[in-house]
C-alpha positions as CSV (number, residue, x, y, z in Angstrom):
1,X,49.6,156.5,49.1
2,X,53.5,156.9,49.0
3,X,54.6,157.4,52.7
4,X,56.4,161.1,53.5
5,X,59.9,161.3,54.1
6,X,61.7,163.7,56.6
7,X,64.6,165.2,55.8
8,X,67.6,164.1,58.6
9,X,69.2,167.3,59.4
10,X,71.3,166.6,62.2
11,X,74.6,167.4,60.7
12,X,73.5,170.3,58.5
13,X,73.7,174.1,59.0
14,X,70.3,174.3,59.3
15,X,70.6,171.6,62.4
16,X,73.3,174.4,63.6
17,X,71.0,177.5,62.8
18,X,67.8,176.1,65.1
19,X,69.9,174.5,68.0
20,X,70.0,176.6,71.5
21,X,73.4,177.7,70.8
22,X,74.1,181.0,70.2
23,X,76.9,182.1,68.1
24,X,79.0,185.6,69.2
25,X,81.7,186.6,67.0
26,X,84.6,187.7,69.0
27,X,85.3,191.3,69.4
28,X,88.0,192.9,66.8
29,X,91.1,194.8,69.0
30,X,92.0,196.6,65.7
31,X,91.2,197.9,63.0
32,X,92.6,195.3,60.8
33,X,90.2,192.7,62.7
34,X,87.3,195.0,61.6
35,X,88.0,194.3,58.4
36,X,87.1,197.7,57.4
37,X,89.6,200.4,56.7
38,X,90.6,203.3,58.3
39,X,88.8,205.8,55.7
40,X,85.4,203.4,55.4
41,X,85.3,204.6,59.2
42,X,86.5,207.7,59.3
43,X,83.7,208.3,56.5
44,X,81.3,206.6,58.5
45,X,81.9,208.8,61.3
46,X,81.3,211.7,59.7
47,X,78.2,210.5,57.9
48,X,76.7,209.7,61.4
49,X,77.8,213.1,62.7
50,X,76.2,215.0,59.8
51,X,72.5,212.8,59.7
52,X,72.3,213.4,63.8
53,X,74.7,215.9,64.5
54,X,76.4,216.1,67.9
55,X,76.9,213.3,69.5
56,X,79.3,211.3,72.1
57,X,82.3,209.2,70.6
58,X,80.9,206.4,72.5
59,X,77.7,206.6,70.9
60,X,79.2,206.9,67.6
61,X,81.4,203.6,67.9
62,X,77.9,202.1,69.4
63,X,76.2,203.0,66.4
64,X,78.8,202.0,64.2
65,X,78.8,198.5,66.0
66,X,82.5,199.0,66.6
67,X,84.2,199.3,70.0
68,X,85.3,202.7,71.1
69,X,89.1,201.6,71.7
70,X,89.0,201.5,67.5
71,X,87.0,204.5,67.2
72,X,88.7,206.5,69.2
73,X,92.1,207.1,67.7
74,X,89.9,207.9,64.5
75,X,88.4,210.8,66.0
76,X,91.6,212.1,67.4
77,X,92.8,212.0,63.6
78,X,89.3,213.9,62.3
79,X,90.2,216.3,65.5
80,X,93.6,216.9,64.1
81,X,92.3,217.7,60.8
82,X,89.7,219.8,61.8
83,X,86.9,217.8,60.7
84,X,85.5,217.2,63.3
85,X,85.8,219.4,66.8
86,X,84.8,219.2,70.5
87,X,81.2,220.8,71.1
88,X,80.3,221.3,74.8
89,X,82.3,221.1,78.2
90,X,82.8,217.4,77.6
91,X,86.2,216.2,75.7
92,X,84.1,213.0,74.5
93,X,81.2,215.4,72.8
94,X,81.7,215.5,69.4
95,X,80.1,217.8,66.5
96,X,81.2,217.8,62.7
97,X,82.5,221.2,61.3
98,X,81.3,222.3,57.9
């Protein structure tokens, strides 16, 4: 009987993949850093808005997995368009007009 051989996988990705180390991408500043553009977002937005309807903008950028300082100026621009307005006392509420 042959004997088994193990596969060395100490400089491998897989070695990397089931160390202790955890990996954390850094945090994108701008949209650029996203990746995304400003219209994937913007759309994004108001796809979120019109599945669970009013919401805060800082539980929209959570959803989106984005930080708010990015989200932010996007909603101003969906204000400014009338897109999407303030709903409730709060200035950070948001709703989605139709």
């Amino acid at each position: 009987m042959a004997a088994a051989k193990t596969l060395d996988i100490s400089d491998s990705l897989l070695a990397s993949l089931l160390s202790d180390e955890n990996f954390s991408p850094t945090r994108p500043t701008t949209i650029e850093e996203t990746g995304l553009g400003e219209e994937f977002i913007e759309q994004s937005i108001c796809k979120y808005l019109a599945v669970f309807g009013t919401n805060k903008g800082r539980s929209i950028a959570d959803h989106l997995c984005l930080p708010f300082n990015i989200v932010e100026p996007l909603l101003g621009t969906l204000r400014t368009s009338q897109i999407v307005v303030h709903a409730g006392s709060a200035p950070s509420t948001i709703t989605i007009t139709v």
